[in-house]
C-alpha atoms as an extended CHARMM CRD file, in Angstrom:
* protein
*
       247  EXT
         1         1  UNK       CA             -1.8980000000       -6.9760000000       -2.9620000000  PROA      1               0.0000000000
         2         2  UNK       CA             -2.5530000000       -8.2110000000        0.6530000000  PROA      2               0.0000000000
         3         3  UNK       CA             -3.3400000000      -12.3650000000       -1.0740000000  PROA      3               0.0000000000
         4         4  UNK       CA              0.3040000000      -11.5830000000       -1.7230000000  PROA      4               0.0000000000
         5         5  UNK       CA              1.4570000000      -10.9340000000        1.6630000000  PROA      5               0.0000000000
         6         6  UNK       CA             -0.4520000000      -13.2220000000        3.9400000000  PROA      6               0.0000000000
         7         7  UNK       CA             -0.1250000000      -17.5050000000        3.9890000000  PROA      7               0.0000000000
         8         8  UNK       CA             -3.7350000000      -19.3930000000        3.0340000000  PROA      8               0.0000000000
         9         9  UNK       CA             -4.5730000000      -19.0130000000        6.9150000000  PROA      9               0.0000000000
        10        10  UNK       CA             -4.4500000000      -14.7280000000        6.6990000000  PROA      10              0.0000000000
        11        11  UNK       CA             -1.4500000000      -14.7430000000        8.7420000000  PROA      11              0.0000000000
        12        12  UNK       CA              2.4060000000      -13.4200000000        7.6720000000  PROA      12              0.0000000000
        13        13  UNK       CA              5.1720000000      -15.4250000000        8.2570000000  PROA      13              0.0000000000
        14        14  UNK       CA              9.1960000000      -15.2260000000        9.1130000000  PROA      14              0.0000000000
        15        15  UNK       CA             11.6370000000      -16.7610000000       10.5460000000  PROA      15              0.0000000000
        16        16  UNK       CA             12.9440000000      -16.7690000000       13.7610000000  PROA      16              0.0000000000
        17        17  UNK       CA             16.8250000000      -17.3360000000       14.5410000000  PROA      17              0.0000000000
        18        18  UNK       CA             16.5820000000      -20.5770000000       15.4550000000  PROA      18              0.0000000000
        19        19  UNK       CA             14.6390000000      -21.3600000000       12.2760000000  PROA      19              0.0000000000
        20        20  UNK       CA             11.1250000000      -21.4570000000       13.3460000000  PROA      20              0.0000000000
        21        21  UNK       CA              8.1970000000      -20.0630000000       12.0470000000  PROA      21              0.0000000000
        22        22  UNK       CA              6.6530000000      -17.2290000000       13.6130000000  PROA      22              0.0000000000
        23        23  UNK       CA              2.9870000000      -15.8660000000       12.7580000000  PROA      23              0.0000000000
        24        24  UNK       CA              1.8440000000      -12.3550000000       12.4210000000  PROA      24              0.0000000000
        25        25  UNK       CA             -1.6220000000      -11.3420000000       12.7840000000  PROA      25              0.0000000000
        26        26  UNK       CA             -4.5070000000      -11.1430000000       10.0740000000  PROA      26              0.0000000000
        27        27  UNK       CA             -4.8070000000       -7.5370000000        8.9210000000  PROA      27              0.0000000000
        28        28  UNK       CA             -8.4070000000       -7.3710000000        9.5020000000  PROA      28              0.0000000000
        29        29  UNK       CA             -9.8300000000       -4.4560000000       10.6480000000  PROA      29              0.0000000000
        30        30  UNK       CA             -9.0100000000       -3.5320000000       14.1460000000  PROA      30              0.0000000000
        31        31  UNK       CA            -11.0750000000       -0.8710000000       16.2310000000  PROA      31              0.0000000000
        32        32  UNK       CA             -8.6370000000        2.7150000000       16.9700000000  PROA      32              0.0000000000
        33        33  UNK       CA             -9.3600000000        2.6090000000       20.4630000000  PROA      33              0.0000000000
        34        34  UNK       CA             -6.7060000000       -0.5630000000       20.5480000000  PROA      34              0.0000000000
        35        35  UNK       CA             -3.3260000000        0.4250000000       21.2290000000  PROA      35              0.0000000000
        36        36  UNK       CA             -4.0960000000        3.9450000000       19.8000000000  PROA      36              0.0000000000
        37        37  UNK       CA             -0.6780000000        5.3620000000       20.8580000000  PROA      37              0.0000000000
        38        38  UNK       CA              1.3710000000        3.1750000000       18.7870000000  PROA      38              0.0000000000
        39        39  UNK       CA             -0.9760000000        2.3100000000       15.7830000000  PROA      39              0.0000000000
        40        40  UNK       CA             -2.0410000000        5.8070000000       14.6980000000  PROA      40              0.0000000000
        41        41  UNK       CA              1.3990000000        7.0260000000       14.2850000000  PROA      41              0.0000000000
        42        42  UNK       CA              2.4890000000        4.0570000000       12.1930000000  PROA      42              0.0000000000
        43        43  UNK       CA             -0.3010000000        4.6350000000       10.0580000000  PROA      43              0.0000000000
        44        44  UNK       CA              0.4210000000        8.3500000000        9.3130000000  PROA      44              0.0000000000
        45        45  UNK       CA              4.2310000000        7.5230000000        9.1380000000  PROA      45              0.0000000000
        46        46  UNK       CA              3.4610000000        4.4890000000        7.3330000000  PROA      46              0.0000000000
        47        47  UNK       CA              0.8420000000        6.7120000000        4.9260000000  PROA      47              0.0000000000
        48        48  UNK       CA              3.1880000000        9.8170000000        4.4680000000  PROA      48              0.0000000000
        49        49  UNK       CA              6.4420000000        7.2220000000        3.6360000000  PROA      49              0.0000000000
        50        50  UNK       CA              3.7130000000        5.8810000000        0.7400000000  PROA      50              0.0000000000
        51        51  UNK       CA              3.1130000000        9.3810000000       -0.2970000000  PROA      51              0.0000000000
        52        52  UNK       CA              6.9840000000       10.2300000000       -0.5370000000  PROA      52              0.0000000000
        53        53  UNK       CA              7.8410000000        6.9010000000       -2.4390000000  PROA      53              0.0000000000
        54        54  UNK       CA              5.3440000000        7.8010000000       -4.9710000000  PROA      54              0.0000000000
        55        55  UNK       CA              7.0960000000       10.9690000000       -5.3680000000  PROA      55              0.0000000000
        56        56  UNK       CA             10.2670000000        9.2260000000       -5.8870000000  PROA      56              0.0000000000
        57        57  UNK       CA              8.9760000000        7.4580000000       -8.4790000000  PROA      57              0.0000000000
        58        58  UNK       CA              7.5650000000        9.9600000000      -10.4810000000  PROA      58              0.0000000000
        59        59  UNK       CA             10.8120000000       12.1240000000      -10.6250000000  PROA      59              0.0000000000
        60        60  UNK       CA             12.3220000000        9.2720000000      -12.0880000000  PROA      60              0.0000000000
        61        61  UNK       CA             10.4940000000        9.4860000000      -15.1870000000  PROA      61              0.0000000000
        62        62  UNK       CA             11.3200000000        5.4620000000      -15.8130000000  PROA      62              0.0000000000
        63        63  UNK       CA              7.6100000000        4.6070000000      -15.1280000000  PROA      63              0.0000000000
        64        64  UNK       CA              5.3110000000        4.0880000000      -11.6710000000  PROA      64              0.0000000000
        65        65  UNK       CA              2.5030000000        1.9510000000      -10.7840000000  PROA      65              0.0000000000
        66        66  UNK       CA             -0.2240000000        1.9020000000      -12.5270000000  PROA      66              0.0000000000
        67        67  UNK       CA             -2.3210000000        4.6310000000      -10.4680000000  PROA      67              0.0000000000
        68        68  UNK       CA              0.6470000000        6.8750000000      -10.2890000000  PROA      68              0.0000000000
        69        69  UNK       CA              0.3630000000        6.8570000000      -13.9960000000  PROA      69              0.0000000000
        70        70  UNK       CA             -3.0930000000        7.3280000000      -14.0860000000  PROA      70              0.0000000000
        71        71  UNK       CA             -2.6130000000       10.3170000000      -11.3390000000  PROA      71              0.0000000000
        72        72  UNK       CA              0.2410000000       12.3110000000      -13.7320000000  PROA      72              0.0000000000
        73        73  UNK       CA             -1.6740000000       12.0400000000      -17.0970000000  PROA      73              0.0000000000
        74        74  UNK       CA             -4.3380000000       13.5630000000      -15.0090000000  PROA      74              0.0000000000
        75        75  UNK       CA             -2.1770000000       16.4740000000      -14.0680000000  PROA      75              0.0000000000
        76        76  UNK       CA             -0.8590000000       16.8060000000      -17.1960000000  PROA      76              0.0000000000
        77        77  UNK       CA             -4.4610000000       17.1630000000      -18.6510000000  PROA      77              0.0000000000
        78        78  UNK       CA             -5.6500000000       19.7820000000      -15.7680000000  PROA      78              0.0000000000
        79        79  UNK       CA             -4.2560000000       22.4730000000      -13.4770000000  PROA      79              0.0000000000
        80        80  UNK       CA             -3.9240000000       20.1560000000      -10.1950000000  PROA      80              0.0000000000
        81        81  UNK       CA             -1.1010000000       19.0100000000       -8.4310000000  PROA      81              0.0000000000
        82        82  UNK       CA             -0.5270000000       15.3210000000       -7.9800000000  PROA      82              0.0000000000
        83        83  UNK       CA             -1.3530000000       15.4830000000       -4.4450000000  PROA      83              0.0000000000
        84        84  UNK       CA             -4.3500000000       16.6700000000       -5.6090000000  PROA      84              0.0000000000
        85        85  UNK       CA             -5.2520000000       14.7190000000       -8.6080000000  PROA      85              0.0000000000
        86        86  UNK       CA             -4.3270000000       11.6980000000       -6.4230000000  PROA      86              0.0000000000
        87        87  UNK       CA             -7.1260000000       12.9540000000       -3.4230000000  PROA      87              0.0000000000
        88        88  UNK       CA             -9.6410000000       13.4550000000       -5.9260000000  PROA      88              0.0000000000
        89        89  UNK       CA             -9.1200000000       10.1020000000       -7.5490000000  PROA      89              0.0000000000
        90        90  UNK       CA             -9.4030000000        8.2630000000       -4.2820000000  PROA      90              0.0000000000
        91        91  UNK       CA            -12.6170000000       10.0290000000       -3.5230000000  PROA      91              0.0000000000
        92        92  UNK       CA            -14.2170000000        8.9770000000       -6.4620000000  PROA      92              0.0000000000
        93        93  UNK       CA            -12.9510000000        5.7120000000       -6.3080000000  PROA      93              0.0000000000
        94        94  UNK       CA            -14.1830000000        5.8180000000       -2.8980000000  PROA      94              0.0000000000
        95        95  UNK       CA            -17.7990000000        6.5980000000       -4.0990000000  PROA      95              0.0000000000
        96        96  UNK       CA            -17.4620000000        3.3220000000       -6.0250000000  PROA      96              0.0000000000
        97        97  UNK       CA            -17.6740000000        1.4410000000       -3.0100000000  PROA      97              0.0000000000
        98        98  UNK       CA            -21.2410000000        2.3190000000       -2.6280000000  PROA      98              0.0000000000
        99        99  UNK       CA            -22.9950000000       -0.2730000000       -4.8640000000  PROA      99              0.0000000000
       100       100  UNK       CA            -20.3620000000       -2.7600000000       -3.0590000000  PROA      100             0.0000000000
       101       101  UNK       CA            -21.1970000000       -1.9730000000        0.4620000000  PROA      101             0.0000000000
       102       102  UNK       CA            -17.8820000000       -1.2610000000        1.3310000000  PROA      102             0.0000000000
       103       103  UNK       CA            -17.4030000000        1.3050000000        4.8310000000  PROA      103             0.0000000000
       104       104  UNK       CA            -14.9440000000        3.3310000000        4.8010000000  PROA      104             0.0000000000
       105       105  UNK       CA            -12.6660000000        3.2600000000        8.5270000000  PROA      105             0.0000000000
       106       106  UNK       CA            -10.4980000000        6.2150000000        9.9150000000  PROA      106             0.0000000000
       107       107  UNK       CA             -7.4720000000        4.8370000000        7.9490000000  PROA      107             0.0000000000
       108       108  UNK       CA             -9.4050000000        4.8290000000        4.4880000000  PROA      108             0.0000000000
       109       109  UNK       CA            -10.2010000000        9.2280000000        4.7290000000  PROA      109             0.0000000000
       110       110  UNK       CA             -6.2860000000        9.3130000000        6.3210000000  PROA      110             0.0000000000
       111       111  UNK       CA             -4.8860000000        7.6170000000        3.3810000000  PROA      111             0.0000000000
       112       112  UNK       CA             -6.5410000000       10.4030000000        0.8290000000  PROA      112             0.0000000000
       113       113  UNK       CA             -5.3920000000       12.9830000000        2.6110000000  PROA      113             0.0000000000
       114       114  UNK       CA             -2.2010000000       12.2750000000        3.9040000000  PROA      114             0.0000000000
       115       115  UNK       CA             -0.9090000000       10.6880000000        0.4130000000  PROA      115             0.0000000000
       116       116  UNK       CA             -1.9080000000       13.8260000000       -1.3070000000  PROA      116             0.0000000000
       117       117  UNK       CA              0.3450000000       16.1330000000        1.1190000000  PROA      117             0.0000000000
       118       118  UNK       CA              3.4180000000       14.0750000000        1.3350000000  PROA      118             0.0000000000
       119       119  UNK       CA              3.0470000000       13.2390000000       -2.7030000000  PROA      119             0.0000000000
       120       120  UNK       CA              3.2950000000       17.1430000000       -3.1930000000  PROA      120             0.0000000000
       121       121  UNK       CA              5.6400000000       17.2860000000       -0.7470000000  PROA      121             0.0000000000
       122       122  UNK       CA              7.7720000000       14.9070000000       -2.2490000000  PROA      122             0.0000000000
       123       123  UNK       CA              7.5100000000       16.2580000000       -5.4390000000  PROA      123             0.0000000000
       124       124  UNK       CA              8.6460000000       19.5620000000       -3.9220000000  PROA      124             0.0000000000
       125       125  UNK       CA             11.9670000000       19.0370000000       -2.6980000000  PROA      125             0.0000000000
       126       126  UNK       CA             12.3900000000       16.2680000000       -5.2530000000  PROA      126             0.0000000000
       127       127  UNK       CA             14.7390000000       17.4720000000       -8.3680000000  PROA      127             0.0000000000
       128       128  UNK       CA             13.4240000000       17.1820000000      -12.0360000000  PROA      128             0.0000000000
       129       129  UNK       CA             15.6890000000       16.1030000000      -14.8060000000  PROA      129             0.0000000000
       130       130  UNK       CA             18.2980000000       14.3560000000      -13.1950000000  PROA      130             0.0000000000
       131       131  UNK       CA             20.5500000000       12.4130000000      -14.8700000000  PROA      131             0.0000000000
       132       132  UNK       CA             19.4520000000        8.5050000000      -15.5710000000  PROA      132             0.0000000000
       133       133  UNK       CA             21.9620000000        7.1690000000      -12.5130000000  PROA      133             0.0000000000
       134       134  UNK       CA             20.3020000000        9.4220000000      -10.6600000000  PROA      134             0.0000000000
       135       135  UNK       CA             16.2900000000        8.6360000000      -11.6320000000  PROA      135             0.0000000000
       136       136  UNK       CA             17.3500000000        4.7120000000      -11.9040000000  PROA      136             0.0000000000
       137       137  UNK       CA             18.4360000000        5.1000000000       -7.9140000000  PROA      137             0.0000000000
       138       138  UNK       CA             15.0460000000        6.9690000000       -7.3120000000  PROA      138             0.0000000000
       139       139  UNK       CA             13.1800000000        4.2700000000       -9.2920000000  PROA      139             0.0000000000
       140       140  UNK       CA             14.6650000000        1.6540000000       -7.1680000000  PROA      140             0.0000000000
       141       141  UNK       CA             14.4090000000        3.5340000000       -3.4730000000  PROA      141             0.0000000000
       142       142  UNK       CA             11.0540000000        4.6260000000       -4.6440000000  PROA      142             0.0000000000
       143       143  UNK       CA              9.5910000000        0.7630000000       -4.9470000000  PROA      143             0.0000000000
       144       144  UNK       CA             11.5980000000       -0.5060000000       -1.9720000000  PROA      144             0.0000000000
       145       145  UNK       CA             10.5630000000        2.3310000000        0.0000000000  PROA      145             0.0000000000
       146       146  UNK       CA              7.0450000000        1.7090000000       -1.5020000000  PROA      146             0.0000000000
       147       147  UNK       CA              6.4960000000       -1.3390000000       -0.5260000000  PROA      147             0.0000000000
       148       148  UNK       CA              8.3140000000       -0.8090000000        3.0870000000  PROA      148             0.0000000000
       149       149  UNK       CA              5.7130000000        1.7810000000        3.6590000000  PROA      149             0.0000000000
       150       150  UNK       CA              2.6620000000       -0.8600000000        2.5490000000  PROA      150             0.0000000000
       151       151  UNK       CA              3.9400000000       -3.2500000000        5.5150000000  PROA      151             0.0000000000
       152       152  UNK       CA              3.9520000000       -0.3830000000        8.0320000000  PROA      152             0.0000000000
       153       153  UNK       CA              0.1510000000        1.4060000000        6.9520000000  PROA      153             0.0000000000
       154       154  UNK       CA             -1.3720000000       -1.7820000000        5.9280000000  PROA      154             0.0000000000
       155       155  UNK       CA              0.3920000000       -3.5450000000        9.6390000000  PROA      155             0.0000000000
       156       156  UNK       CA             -1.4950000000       -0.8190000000       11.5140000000  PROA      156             0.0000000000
       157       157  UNK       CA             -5.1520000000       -2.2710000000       10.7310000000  PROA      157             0.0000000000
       158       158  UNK       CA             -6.7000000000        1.0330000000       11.0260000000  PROA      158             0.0000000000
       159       159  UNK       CA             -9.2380000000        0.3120000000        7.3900000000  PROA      159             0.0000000000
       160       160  UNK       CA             -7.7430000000       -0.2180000000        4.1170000000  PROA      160             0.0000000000
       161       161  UNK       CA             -7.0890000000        2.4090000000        1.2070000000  PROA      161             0.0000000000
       162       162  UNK       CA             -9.8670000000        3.5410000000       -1.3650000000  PROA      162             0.0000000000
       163       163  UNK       CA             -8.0210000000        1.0860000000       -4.3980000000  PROA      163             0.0000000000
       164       164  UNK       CA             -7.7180000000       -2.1830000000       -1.8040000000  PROA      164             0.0000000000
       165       165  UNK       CA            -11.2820000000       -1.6060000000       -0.6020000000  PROA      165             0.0000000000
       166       166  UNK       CA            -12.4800000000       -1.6350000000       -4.3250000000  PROA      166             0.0000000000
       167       167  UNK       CA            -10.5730000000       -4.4900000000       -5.1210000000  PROA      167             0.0000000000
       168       168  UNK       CA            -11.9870000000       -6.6560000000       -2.1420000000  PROA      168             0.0000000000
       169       169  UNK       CA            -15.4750000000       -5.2460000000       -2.9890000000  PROA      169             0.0000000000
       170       170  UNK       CA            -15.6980000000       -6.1070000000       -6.2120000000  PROA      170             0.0000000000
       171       171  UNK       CA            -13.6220000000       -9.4580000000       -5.0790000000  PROA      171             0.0000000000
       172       172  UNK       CA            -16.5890000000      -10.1350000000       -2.7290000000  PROA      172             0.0000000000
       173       173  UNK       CA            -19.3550000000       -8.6940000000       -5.3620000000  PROA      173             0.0000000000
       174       174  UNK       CA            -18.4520000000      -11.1040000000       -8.3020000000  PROA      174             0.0000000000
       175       175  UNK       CA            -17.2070000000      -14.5230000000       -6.6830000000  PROA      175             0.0000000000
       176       176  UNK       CA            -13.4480000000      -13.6350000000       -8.6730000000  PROA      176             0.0000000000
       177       177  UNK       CA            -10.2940000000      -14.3190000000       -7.0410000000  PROA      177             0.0000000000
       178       178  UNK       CA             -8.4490000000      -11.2500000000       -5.3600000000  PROA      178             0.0000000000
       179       179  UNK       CA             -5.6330000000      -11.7560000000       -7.9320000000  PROA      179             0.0000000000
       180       180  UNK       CA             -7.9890000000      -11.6030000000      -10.5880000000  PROA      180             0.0000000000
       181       181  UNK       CA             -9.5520000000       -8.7970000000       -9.7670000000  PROA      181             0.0000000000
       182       182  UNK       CA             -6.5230000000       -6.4280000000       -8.7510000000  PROA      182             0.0000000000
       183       183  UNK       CA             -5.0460000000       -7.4800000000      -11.9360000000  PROA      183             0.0000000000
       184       184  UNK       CA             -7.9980000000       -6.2770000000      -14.2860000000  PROA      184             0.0000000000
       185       185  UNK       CA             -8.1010000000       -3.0370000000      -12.2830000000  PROA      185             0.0000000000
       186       186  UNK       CA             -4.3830000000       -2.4490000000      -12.2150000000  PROA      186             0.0000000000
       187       187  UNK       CA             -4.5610000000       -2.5530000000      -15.8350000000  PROA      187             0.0000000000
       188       188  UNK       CA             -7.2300000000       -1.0590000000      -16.7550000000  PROA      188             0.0000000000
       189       189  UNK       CA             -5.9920000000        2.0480000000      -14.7260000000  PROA      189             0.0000000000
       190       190  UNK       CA             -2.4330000000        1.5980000000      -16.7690000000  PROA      190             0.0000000000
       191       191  UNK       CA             -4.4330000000        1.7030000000      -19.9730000000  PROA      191             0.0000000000
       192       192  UNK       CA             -6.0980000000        5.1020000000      -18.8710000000  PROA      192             0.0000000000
       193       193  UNK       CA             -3.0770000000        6.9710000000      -17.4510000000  PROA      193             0.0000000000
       194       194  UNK       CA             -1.2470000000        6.1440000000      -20.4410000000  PROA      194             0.0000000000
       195       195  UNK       CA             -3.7600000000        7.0870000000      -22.9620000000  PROA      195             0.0000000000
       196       196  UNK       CA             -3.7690000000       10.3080000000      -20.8270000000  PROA      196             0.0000000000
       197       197  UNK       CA              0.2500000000       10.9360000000      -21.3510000000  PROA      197             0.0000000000
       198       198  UNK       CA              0.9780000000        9.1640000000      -17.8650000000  PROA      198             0.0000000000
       199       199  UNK       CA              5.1910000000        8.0400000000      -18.0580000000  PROA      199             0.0000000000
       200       200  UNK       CA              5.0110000000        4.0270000000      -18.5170000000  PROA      200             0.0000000000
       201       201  UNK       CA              8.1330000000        2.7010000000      -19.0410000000  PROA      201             0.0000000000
       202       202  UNK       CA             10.4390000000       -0.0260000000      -16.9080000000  PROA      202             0.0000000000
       203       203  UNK       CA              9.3570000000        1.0060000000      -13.7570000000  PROA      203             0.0000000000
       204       204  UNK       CA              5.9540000000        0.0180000000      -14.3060000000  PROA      204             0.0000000000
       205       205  UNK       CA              7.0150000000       -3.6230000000      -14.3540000000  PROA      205             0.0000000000
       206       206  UNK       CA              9.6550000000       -3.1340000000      -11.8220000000  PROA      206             0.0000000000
       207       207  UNK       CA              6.8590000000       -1.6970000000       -9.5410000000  PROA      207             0.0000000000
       208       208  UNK       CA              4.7980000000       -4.8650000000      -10.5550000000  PROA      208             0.0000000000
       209       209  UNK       CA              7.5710000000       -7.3240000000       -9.8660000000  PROA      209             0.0000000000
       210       210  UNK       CA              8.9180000000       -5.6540000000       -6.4700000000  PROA      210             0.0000000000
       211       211  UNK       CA              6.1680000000       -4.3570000000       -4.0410000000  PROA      211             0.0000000000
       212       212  UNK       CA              4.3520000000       -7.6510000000       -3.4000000000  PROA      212             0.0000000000
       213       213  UNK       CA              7.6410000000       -9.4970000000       -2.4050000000  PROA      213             0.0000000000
       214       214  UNK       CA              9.3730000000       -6.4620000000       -0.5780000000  PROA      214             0.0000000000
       215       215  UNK       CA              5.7270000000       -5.8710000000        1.3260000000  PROA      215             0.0000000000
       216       216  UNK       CA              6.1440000000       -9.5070000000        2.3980000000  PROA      216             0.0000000000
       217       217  UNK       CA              9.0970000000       -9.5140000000        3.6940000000  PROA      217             0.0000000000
       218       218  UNK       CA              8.2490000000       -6.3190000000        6.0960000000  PROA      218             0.0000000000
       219       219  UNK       CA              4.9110000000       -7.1980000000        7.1500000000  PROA      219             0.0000000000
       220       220  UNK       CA              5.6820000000       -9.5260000000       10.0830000000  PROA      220             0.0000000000
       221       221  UNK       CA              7.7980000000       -6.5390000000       11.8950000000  PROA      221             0.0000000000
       222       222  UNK       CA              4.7640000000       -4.2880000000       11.4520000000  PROA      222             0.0000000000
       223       223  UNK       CA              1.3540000000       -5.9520000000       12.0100000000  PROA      223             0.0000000000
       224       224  UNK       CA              0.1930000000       -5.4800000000       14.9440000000  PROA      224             0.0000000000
       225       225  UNK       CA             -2.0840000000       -7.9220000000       17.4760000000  PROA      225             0.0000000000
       226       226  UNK       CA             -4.8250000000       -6.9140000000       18.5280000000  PROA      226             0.0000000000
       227       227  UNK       CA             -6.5560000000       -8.8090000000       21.9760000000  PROA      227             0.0000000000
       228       228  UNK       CA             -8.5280000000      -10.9310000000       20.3530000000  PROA      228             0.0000000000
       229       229  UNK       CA             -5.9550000000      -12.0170000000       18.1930000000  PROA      229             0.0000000000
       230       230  UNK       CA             -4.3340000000      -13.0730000000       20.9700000000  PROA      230             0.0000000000
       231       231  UNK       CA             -6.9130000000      -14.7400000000       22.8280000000  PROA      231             0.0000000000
       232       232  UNK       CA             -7.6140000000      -16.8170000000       19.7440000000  PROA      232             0.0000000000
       233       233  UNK       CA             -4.1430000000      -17.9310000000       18.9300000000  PROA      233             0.0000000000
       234       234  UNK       CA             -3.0350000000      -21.9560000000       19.8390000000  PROA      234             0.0000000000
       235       235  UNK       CA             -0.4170000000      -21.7800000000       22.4040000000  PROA      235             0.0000000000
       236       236  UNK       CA              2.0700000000      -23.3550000000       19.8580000000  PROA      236             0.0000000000
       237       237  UNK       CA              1.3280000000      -20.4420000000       17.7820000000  PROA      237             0.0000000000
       238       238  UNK       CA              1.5650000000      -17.9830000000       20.8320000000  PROA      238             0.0000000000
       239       239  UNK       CA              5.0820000000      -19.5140000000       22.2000000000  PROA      239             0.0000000000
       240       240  UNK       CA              6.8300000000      -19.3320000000       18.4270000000  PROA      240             0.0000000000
       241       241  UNK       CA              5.9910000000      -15.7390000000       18.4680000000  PROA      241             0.0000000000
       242       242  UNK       CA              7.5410000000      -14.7870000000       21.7020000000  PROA      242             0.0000000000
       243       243  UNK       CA             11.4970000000      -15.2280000000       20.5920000000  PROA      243             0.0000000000
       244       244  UNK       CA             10.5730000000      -13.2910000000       17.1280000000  PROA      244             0.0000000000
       245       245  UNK       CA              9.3140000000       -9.9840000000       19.5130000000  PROA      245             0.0000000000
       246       246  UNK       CA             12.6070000000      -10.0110000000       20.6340000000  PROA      246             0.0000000000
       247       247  UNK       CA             14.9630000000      -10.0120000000       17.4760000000  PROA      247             0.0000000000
C-alpha cells in the first residue's frame, strides 16, 4: 500500500490554498526518541482506530480485506477471538521475515497487540445482525475509517506492520515491484480465508478500491518530519510547506 500513497520521490503531496504543492515527509523509519510525545500517541490512536475499523467491517458481513477474511475463517475454524486469531497471525507472519532480514521496530510488536485489543473491542460493543442499511453504513465507515487510521499509524514512522514488512521483504528479496508483490499476497490470503468460511462479498472490492486513495488523501496531515528530513529538504521545498502547517 505505501507505492500508493507516496509520489516517485517517497514524498506525499497536497495542496495548499493558494494552489501549491506542499511535500510531506518519506515514511522511513524514524528513531522513538524523536518527538516521542506526539508520535507515540498517534501511533496507538492511529493503531487502535485500525483495530476498530476492522471491527466495523466484519459486523457488516458484506466482505473485508483480504486478511480480515483470512482472520474470521480462522475463528470460525478454532476457539479464538479475532483479536486473537489476528495477533497470532501477525506473529507468524512476523517469523516470515526471518529468511528476509527484515527487523522488527517498536511500532511493528505495537501493531500486534494493539489491533488485537481494539478488534475485540470493536467487535464487543459492535451489534450482529443488523439490518443491510445498517451493515452497508458500517461497510462504508469501516473502509473510510480504515484507511484514515493507515495515514495516522503509518504518518507516525515508528516501523511498519508485520503484512507491509513482508511485502517490502519479499519486494526487496525477489527484484518484483511493490505492487506486484502486495497483490500476489493479498490474494493469496483472500483465497485462504475464503476456503476457510471467511465472509467475501462486495466489501472485499470496496476495501480494494477505497483504502489506497482515502490513505492518500490523509497522509500529508499526518506524517511527521523528522530533523533530518528537514535538514535535507531544498528551501523551495521547505518554504511551500510552511503555509500548508497552518491550514
Amino acid at each position: 500500500m505505501r507505492q500508493d500513497i507516496t509520489d516517485r520521490s517517497g514524498r506525499g503531496l497536497r495542496r495548499g490554498r493558494e494552489g501549491r504543492t506542499a511535500t510531506s515527509p518519506p515514511l522511513t523509519y524514524v528513531p522513538l526518541g524523536e518527538s516521542p510525545l506526539r508520535r507515540l500517541p498517534q501511533l496507538l490512536t492511529g493503531l487502535a482506530l485500525y483495530g476498530f475499523s476492522l471491527a466495523l467491517t466484519v459486523r457488516s458481513a458484506l466482505g473485508a480485506n483480504p486478511w480480515s477474511v483470512l482472520n474470521e475463517g480462522l475463528e470460525h475454524r478454532t476457539s479464538l477471538s479475532f483479536g486473537t486469531v489476528t495477533a497470532l497471525v501477525g506473529v507468524l507472519v512476523l517469523l516470515l521475515w526471518i529468511p528476509l532480514k527484515q527487523r522488527p521496530r517498536f511500532g511493528t510488536v505495537a501493531n500486534i497487540v494493539v489491533l488485537a485489543y481494539a478488534s475485540d473491542l470493536g467487535l464487543l460493543f459492535v451489534p450482529e445482525d443488523l439490518g443491510l442499511p445498517a451493515r452497508a453504513g458500517l461497510l462504508a465507515g469501516g473502509v473510510l475509517l480504515n484507511g484514515f487510521s493507515v495515514a495516522v499509524y503509518v504518518g507516525a514512522r515508528l516501523g511498519p506492520g508485520p503484512r507491509d514488512g513482508l511485502m517490502t521483504g519479499l519486494s526487496a528479496a525477489t527484484g518484483r515491484s511493490i505492487r506486484l508483490v502486495r497483490t500476489l499476497i493479498e490474494i493469496a490470503v483472500l483465497a485462504a480465508g475464503w476456503l476457510l468460511g471467511g465472509t467475501v462479498g462486495a466489501g472485499t472490492v470496496l476495501y480494494a478500491l477505497a483504502v489506497g486513495p482515502t490513505a492518500q488523501f490523509f497522509m500529508p496531515w499526518f506524517a511527521c518530519r523528522a530533523t533530518a528530513d528537514r535538514a535535507d529538504a531544498p528551501p523551495r521545498t521547505r518554504r511551500a510547506a510552511v503555509p500548508a502547517q497552518h491550514e
